[in-house]
C-alpha positions as CSV (number, residue, x, y, z in Angstrom):
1,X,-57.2,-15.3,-53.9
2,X,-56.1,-15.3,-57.4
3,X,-59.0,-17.0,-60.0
4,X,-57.5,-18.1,-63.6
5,X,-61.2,-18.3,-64.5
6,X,-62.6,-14.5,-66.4
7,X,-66.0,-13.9,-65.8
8,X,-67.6,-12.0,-68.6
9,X,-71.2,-11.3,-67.2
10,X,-69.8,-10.2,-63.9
11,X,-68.5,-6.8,-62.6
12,X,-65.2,-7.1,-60.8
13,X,-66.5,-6.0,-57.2
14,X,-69.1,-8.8,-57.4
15,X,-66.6,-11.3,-58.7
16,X,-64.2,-9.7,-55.9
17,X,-66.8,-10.0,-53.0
18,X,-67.5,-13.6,-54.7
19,X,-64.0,-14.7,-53.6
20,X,-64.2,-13.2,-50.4
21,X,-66.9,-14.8,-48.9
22,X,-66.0,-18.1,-50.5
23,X,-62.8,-17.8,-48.6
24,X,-64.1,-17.0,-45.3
25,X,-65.9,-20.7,-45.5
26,X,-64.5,-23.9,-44.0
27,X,-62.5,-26.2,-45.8
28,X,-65.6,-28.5,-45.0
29,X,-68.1,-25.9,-46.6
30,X,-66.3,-25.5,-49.4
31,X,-65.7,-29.3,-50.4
32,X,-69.7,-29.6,-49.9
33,X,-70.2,-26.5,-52.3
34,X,-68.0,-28.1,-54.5
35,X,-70.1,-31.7,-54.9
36,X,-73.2,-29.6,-54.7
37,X,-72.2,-27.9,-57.6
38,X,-70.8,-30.5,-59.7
39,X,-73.8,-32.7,-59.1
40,X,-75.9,-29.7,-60.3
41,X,-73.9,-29.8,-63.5
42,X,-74.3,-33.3,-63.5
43,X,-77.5,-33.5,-63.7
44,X,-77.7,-30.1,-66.0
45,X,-75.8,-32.7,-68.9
46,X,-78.1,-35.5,-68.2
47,X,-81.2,-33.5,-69.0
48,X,-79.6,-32.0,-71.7
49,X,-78.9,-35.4,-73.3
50,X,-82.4,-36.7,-72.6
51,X,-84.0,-33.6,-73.9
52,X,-81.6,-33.5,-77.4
53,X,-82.1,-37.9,-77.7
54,X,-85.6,-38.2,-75.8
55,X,-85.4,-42.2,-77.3
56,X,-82.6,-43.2,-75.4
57,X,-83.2,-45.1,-72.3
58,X,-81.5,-44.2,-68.9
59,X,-78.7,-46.9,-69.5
60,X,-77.9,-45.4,-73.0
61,X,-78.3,-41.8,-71.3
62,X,-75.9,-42.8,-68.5
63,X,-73.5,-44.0,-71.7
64,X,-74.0,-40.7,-73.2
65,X,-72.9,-38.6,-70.6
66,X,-70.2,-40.8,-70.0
67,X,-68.8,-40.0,-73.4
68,X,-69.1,-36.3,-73.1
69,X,-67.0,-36.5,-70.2
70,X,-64.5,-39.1,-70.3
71,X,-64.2,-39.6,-74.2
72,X,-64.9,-42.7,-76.3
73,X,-62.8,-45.2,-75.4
74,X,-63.9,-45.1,-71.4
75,X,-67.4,-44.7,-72.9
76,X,-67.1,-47.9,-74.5
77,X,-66.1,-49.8,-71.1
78,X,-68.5,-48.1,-68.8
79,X,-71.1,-49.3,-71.9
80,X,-70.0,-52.7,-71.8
81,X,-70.4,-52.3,-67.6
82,X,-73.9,-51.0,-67.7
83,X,-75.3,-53.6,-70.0
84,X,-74.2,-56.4,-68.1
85,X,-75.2,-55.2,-65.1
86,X,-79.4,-54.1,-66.7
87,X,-79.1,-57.7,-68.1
88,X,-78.6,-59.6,-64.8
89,X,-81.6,-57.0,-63.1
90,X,-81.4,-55.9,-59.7
């Protein structure tokens, strides 16, 4: 399995064996290693953002991270979204 990605704090035979056992997994396993991961990194950004703007509240943190990963301009509409929906409660 070819990887585009270089890994700099990693030794070849580790990054080698890496790929190996990830490819002896399921389809299944892998797609669940995947969410697992990117919800980890989700919710690595979110503290980040609430530890670098502790006076933001979770709807403007939710914004926030928004931005960093879809730009501005989706931002802006998920902002618009979120408001509404804190104003009418639960």
């Amino acid at each position: 399995m070819l990887c585009s990605v270089i890994v700099q704090d990693t030794s070849p035979e580790a990054q080698r064996r890496y790929y190996e056992l990830l490819g002896q997994l399921s389809p299944e396993q892998r797609l669940a290693r995947a969410a697992r991961l990117s919800h980890a990194t989700r919710e690595l950004a979110l503290a980040g953002i609430r530890q670098q703007q502790p006076q933001l509240d979770e709807t403007e943190v939710k914004i926030a991270l928004a931005e960093r990963l879809y730009g501005r301009g989706t931002a802006d509409r998920i902002a618009r979204r979120l408001r509404a929906d804190s104003r009418r409660g639960p």
